[in-house]
C-alpha positions in Angstrom: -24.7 10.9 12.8 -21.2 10.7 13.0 -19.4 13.2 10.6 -15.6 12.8 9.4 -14.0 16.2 7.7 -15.6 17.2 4.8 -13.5 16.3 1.6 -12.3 20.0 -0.4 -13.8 18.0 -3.6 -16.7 17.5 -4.8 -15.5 14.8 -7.5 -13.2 11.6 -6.8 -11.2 10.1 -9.6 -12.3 6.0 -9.3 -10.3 3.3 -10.1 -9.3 2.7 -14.3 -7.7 -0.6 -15.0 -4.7 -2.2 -13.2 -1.8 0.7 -14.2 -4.1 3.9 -14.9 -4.6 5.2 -11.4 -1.6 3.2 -10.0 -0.1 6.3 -8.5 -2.8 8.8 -9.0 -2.9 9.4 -5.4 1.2 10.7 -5.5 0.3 12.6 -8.8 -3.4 14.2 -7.2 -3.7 13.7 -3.8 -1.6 17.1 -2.3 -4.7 18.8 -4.2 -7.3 17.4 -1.8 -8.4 15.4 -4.9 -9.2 11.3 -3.6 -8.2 8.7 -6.3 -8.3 4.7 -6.1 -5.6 2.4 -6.7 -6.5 -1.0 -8.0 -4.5 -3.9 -5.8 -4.9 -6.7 -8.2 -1.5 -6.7 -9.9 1.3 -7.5 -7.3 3.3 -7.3 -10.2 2.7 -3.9 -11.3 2.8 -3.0 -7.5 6.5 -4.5 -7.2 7.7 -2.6 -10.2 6.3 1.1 -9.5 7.6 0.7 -5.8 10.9 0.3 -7.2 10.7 2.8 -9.7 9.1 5.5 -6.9 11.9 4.6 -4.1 14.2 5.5 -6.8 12.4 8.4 -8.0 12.4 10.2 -4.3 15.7 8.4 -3.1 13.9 6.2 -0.2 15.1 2.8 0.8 13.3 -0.2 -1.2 13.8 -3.7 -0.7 12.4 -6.3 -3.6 9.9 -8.6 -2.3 10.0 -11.7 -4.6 7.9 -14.5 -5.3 9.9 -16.8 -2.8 9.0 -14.9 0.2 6.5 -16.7 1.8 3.2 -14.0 1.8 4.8 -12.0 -0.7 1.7 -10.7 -2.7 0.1 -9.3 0.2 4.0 -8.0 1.6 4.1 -6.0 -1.9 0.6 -4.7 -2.0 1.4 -3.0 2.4 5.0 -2.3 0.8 3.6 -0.5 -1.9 0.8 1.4 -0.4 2.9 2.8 2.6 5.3 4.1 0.4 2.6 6.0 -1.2 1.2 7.1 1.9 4.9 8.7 3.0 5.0 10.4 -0.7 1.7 11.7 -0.3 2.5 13.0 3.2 5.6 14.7 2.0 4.1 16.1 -1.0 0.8 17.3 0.9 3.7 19.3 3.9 5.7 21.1 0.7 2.6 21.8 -0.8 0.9 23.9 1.7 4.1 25.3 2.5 4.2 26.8 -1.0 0.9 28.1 -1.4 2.1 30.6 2.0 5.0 31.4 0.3 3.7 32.1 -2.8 0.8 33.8 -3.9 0.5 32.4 -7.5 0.7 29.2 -6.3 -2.4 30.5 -3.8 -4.1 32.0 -6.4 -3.5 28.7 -8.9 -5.1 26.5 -6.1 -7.8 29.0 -5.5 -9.0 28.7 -9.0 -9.4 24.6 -8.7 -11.6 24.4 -5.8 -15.4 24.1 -6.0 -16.9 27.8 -6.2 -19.5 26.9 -3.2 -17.4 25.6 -1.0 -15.8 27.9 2.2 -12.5 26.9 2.0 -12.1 28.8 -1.0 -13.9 31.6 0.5 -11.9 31.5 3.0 -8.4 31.7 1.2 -10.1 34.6 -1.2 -10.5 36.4 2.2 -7.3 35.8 3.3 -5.9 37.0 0.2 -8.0 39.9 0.2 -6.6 41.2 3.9 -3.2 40.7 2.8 -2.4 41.8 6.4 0.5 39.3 8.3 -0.2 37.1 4.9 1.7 34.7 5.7 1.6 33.3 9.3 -2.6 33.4 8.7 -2.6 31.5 5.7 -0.4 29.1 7.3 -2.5 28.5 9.9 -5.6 28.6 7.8 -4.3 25.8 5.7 -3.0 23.9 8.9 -6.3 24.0 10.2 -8.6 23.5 6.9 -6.5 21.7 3.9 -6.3 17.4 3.9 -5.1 15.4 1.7 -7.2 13.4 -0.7 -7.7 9.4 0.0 -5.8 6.8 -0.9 -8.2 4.3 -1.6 -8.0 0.6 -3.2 -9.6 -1.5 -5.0 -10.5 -5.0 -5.4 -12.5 -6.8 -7.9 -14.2 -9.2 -6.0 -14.5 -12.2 -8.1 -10.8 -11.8 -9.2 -9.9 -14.4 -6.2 -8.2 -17.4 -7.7 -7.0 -20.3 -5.5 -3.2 -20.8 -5.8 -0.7 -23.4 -5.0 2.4 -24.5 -4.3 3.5 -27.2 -7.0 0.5 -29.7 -6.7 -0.6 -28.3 -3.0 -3.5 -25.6 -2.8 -2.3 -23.2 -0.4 -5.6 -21.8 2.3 -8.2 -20.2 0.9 -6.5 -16.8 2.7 -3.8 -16.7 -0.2 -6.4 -16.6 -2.9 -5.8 -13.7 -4.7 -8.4 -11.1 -3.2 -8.0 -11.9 0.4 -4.3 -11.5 -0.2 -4.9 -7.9 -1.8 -7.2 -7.3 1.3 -4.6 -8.0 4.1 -2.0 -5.9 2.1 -4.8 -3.5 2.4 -5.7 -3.6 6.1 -1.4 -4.2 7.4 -0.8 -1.0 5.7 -0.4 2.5 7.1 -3.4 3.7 5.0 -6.5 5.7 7.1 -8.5 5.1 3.9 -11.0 2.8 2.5 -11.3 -0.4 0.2 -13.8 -0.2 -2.8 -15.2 -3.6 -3.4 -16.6 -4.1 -7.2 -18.2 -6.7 -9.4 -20.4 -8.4 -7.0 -20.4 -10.2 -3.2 -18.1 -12.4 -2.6 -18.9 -13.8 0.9 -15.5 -15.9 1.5 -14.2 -12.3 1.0 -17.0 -10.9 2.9 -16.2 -13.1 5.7 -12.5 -12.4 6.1 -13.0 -8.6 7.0 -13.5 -10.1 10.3 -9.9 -11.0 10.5 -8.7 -7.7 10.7 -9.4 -5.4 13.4 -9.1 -1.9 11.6 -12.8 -2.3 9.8 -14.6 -2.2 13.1 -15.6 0.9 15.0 -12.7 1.6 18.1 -13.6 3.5 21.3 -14.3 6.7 19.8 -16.7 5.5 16.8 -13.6 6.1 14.5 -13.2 3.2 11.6 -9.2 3.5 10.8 -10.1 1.8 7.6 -13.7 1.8 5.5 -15.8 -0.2 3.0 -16.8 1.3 0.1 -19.1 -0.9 -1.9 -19.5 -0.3 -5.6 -23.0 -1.4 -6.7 -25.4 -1.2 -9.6 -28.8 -0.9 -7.7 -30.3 -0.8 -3.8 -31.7 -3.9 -3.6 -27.9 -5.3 -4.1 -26.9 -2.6 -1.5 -29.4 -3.8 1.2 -28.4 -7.2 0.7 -24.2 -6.1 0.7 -25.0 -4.0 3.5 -26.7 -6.2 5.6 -24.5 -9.1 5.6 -21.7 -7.5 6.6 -23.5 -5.7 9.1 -24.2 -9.2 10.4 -20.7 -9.4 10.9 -19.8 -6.2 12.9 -18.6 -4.6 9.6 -19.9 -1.1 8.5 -20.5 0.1 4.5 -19.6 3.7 4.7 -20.4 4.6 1.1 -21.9 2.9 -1.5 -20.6 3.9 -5.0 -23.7 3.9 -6.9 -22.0 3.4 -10.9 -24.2 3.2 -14.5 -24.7 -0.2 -15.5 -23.8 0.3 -18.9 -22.8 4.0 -19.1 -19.1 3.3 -17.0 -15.3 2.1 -18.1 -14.1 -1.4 -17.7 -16.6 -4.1 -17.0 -20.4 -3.3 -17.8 -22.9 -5.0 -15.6 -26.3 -4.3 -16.8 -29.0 -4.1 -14.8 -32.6 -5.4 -15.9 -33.2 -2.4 -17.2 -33.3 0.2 -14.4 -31.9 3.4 -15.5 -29.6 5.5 -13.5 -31.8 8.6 -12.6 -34.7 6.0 -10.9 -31.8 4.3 -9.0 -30.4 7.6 -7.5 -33.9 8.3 -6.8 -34.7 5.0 -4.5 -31.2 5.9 -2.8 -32.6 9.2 -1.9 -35.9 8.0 -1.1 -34.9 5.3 1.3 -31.1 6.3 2.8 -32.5 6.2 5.8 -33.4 2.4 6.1 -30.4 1.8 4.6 -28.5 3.1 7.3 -31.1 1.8 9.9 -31.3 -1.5 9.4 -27.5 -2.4 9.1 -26.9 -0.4 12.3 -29.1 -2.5 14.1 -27.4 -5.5 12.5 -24.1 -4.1 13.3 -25.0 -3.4 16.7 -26.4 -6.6 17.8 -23.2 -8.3 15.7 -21.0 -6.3 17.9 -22.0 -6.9 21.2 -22.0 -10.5 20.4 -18.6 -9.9 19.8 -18.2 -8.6 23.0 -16.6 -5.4 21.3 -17.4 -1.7 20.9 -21.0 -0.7 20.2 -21.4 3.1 18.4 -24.8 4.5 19.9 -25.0 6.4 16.9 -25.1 5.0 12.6 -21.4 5.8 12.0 -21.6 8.2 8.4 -23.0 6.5 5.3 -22.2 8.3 2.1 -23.7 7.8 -1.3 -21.9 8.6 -4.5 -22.6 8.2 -8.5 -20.4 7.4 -11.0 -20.3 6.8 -15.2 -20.8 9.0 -18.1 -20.7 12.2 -16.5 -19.0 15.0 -18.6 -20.3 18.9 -17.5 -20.5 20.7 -14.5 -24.1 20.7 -15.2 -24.5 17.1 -14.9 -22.3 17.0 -11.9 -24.0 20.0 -10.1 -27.5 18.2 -10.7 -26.5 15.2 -9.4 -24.7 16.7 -6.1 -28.1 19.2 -5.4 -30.9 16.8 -6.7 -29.9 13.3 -5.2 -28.0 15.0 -2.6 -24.7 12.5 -3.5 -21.6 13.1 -1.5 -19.2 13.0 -4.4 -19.2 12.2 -8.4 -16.6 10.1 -9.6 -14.9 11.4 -12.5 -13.0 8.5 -14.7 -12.5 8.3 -18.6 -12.1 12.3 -18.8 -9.0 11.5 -16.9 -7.2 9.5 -18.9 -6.5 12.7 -20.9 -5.0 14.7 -18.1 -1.4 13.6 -18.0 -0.7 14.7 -14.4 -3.3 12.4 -13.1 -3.4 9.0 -15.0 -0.7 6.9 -15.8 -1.0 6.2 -19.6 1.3 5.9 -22.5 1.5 8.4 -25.0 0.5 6.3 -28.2 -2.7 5.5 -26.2 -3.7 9.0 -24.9 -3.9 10.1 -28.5 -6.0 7.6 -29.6 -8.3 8.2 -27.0 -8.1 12.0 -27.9 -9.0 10.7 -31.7 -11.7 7.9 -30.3 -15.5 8.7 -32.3 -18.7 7.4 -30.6 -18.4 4.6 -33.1 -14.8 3.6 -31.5 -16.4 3.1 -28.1 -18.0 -0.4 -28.0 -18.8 -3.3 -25.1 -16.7 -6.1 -26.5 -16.3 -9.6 -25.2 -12.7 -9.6 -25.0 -12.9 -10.5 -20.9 -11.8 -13.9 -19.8 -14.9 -12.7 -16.9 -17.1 -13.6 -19.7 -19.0 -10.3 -18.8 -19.0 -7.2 -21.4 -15.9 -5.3 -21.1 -16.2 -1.2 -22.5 -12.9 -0.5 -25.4 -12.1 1.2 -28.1 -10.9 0.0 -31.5 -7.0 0.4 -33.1 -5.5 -0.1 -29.7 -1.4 -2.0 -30.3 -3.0 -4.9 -28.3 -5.9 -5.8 -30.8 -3.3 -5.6 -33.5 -1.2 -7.9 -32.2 -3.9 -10.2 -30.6 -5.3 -10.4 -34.3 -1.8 -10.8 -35.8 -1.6 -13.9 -33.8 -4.8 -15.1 -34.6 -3.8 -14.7 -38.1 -0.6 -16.9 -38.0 -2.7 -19.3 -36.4 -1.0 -19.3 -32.6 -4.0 -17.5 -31.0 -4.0 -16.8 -26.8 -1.2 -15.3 -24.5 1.7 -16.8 -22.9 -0.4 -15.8 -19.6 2.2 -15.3 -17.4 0.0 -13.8 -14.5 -3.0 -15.8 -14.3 -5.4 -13.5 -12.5 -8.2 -14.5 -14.3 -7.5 -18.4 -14.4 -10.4 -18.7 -13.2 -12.1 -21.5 -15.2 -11.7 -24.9 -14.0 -12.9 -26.9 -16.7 -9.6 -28.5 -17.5 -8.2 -29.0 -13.9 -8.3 -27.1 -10.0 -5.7 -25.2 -10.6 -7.7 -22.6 -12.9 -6.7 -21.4 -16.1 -7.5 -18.1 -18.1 -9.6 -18.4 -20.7 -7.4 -15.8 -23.2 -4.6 -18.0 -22.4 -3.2 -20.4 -26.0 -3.3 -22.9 -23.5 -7.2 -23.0 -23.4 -7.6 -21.8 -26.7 -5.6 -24.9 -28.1 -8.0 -27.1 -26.6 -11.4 -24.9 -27.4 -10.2 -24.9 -31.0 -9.1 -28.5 -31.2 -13.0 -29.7 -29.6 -14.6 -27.0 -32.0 -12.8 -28.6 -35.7 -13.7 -32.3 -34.2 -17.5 -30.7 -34.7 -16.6 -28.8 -37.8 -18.4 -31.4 -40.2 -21.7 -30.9 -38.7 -21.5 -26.6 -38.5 -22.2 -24.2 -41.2 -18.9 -22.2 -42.2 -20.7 -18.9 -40.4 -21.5 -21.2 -37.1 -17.7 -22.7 -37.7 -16.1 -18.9 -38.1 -18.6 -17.4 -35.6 -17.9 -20.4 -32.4 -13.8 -19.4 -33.6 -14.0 -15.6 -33.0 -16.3 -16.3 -29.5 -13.0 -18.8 -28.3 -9.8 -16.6 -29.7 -11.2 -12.8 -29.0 -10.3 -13.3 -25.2 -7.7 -10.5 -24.3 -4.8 -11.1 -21.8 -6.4 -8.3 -19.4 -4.1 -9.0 -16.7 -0.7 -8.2 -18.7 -2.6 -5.5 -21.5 -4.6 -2.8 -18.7 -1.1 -2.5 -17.0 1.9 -2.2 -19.6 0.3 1.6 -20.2 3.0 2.3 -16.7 5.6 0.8 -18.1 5.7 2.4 -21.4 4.9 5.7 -19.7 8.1 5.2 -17.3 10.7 3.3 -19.1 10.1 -0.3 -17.3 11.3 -3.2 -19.4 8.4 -5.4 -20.6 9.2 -8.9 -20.4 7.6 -11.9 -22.2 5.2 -11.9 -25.1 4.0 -8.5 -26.2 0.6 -8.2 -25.4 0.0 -4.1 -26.3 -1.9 -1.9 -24.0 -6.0 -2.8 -23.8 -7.7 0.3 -22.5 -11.2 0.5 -21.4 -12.4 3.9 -21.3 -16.7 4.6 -21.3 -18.8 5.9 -23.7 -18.4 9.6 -22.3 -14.7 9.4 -24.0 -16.2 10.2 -27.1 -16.7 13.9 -26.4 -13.2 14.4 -24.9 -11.1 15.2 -27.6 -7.5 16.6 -26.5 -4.8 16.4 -23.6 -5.7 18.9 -20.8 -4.4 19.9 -17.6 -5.7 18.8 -14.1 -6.1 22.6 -13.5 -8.2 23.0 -16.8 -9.8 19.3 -16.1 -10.9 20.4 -12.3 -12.3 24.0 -13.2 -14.4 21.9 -16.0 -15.9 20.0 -13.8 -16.9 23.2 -11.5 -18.6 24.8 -14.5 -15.3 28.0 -14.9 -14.1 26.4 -17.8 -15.5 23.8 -20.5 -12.8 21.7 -22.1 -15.4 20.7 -24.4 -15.3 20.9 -28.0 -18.4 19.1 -29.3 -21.7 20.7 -29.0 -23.3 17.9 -29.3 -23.3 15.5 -26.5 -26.3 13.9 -24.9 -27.3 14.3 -21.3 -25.7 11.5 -19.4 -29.1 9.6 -18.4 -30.4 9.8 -22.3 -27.4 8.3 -22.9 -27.4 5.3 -20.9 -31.1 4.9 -21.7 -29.6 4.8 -25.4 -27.7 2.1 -24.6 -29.9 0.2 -22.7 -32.1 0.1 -25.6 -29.5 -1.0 -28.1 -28.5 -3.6 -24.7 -32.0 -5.0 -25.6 -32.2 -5.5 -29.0 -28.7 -6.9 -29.1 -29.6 -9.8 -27.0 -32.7 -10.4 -28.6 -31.3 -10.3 -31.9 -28.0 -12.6 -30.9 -29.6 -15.6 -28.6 -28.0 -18.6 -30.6 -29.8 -21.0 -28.6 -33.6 -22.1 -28.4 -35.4 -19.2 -26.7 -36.7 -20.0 -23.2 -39.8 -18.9 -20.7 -37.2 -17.5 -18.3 -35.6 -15.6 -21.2 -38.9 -13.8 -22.4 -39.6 -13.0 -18.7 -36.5 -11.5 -18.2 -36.7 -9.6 -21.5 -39.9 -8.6 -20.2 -38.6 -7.3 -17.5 -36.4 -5.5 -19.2 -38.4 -3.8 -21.4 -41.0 -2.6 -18.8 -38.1 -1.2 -16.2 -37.0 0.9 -19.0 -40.3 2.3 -19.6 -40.9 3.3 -16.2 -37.4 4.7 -16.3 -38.6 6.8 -19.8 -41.5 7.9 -17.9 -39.7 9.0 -15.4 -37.1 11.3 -17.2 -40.0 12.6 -18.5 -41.4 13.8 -15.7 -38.7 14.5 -14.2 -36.9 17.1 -17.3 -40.5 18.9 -17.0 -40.2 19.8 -13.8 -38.2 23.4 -13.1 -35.3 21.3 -10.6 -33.8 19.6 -13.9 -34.7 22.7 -16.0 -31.4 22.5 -18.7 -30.8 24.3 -21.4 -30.6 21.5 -23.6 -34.4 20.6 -22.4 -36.2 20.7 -25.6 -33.8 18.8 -27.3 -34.2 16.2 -24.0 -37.2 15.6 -24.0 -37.4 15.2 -27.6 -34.9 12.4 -27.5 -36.9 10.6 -24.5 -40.3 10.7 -26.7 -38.0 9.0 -29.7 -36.7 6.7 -27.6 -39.9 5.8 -26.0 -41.4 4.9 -29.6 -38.3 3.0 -30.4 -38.9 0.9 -27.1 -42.7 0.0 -28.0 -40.9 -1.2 -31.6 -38.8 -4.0 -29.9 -40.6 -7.3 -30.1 -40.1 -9.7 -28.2 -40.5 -13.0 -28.7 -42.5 -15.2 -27.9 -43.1 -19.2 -27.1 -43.9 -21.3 -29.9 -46.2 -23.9 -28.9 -45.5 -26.8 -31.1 
């Protein structure tokens, strides 16, 4: 197996809507700490390069809309500028740590106890002799930089035009975020979320910089993010078919996670990790012999070897007991750390007004909502400035945005060119079909079909104006508010903390904890899953179908097996936790609660 440097972390920070890890890299990445950027919003992209050239006095140049591939031209604009900051940052940060031994002793205290690096420095330290010329060297030879990865959201690929002309299908949206990706100076590697998208899939091929050069080196990855392994062998595989090489796939709750929530049927978390661990080795087998054949085909470079495949969990993990249990147990490579973040001001870009209310935010202020145009559930919490004003409008009877970036017009049922289902342009006409019907509804159905159309959020403009309150950027056009989409996990984080306090959390030195409280991750998620259930049982508006019960079914007996085997597995002495007793109590509750859900079944008439 072909190895790469081993990261100094054992976490990563993943990607939080458009703005909140916008420049995490710049504000983490000198620690050794990786962080993802998403490159959806060009937008957003154009505005913090300006603000950033300014900040550190380096030459920018607007890219605007007239330029001819200016979305992609922003996005390798952008992300090169960051790569130059980071560089800098990463050279006057290890020239400070030899210079000074606070700052030494500072870092020392944010690196994971096992790892040698830090056993290293301690010894160092503890010499004292010619201090500085061997720590100099030691840091030289042993310190990187964490990644600058990106992120795109797969199905966020809209077709655009020019006037009346749509323009090829490599200036929808995604494929233009992905060649602003792979022109950049970046060594780092793009997270693809929410699903395949084989168009997408296809233009990898395109670019050069995803296959394996002479020495077996990728100069840029793919990191898939996926709910299950079946959906990773089936990723995996078909762009193995094309030469192209997964090198991690991000393995994130179904329900347990920020942003978007897409449920499984049912399988937990803990039996997903487990097939992962189980069968890692066919995973990597079979797409190398794809890959392989796909290459020479090509008539390009063939590794002898599987290049490195990592796995890596992410959603609802809070302690360092968690995070410790899933690094030894499932042997993952990393744990991504997200909605604790957005309470450490040094590493997430959010506005003040919002970080408190997430500080204040109860389990009860945590809820999947419907307020995606994606139409799939979308994680928020309640009181945030964009649900006041979204409801203020709906109030004075002018519901919808102005939607002045139409990312997510993405529904074509009024015309090619797409349009966003929060936007008052579609909500005019949903509300203007719904009160020609209004005669034959009940006034619940009436008020009920009126919420469904006008609770659409403007996503695009609401997840990034956290940036440019936090930095003084003018926001143009309608005020939309800032819409936030933290996980569950939020609940239990409860004031503003340092990265230094937030990073020796999550290595078990410090616990920045205040509830005592808070339920193991997977007992969690299982919670949820449950409540999933009965939700959809309880809402289906339309007459119940065969495929329906099957799925419920489903459902129902994948999260039995999934009970069954927490069970077993909080027995045995690997997951012994202090908390067991109160675990497996939970599990046996939760088990009874499951056998109480009926589902229904067919009337025969």
């Amino acid at each position: 197996m072909m190895t790469t440097t081993k990261p100094l972390h054992t976490f990563h920070i993943p990607v939080m809507g458009l703005a909140y890890t916008i420049d995490s890299p710049i504000r983490v990445a000198k620690y050794g700490i990786s962080s993802v950027i998403s490159i959806i919003d060009d937008d957003l992209i154009e505005k913090m390069n300006a603000f950033y050239s300014e900040k550190f006095s380096l030459p920018y140049q607007e890219i605007s809309q007239k330029m001819h591939d200016y979305r992609a031209e922003r996005i390798t604009s952008y992300l090169n500028l960051v790569d130059k900051i980071v560089k800098d940052k990463f050279e006057s940060f290890k020239n400070e740590l030899a210079e000074s031994k606070l700052a030494l002793e500072n870092y020392i205290a944010m690196l994971p106890n096992k790892s040698e690096i830090k056993k290293g420095l301690q010894n160092l330290m503890d010499d004292g002799i010619a201090f500085k010329e061997n720590i100099k060297n030691y840091l030289e030879n042993n310190l990187s930089a964490g990644e600058i990865d990106v992120n795109i959201m797969t199905k966020i690929d809209k077709d655009n035009f020019i006037k009346d002309e749509q323009l090829p299908v490599a200036f929808n949206d995604a494929h233009a975020s992905l060649r602003g990706f792979a022109n950049s100076n970046l060594t780092s590697s793009v997270v693809l979320s929410a699903g395949m998208n084989p168009r997408l899939y296809s233009y990898f091929e395109n670019f050069d910089v995803f296959f394996p050069d002479n020495n077996n080196t990728l100069k840029k990855k793919i990191i898939l993010k996926v709910s299950d392994f079946r959906s990773a062998m089936i990723q995996g595989n078909f762009l193995a078919k094309k030469g192209l090489w997964v090198s991690e796939y991000r393995i994130e709750s179904g329900l347990n996670c920020g942003g978007h929530a897409f449920a499984t049927d049912g399988y937990l978390l803990g039996p997903i990790l487990e097939e992962f661990k189980q069968k890692k080795e066919q995973l990597i087998q079979s797409a190398h012999d794809l890959m392989v054949k796909a290459l020479a085909q090509k008539g390009m470079h063939v590794p002898e070897q599987p290049l490195e495949l990592k796995i890596t969990v992410q959603g609802g993990v809070g302690t360092a007991e968690e995070h410790d249990f899933l690094l030894d147990y499932y042997d993952v490579d990393s744990v991504g750390w997200g909605s604790p973040f957005l309470l450490v001001p040094e590493a997430t870009s959010v506005d003040e007004a919002t970080r408190k209310l997430l500080a204040k935010a109860k389990e009860e202020d945590l809820y999947l909502s419907h307020i995606s145009p994606l139409g799939i559930p979308f994680n928020t919490l309640r009181g945030t400035t964009n649900e006041h004003l979204k409801q203020k409008r709906i109030h004075d009877n002018n519901a919808g945005s102005s939607c002045p970036k139409k990312f997510l017009a993405l529904s074509k049922e009024y015309g090619a060119k797409g349009i966003c289902s929060a936007s008052k342009k579609f909500q005019d006409l949903k509300l203007e079909e719904l009160d020609s019907k209004k005669d034959t509804l009940t006034a619940e159905m009436f008020e009920n079909a009126k919420n469904k159309i006008t609770e659409k959020s403007c996503l695009c403009v609401g997840l990034a104006n956290a940036s440019y309150l936090e930095n003084d950027i003018k926001i143009k056009g309608q005020a939309q508010g800032v819409v936030i989409c933290p996980g569950p996990n939020m609940a239990y984080f409860d004031h503003e903390v340092s990265l230094s306090e937030m990073v020796q959390h999550i290595y078990g030195n410090i616990s920045v904890l205040t509830v005592t409280n808070r339920p193991n991750m997977f007992v969690k998620e299982l919670k949820m899953y449950l409540d999933y259930l009965k939700n959809e049982i309880a809402t289906v508006s339309a007459e119940i179908t065969a495929p329906q019960i099957k799925k419920w079914n489903l459902f129902k007996n994948n999260l039995a097996e999934g009970i069954a085997y927490y069970q077993s597995l909080f027995s045995s002495s690997d997951a012994a936790e202090n908390k067991n007793q109160n675990t497996q109590s939970l599990l046996h509750f939760y088990k009874e609660e499951l056998f109480g859900i009926k589902i229904p079944e067919l009337e025969l008439m």
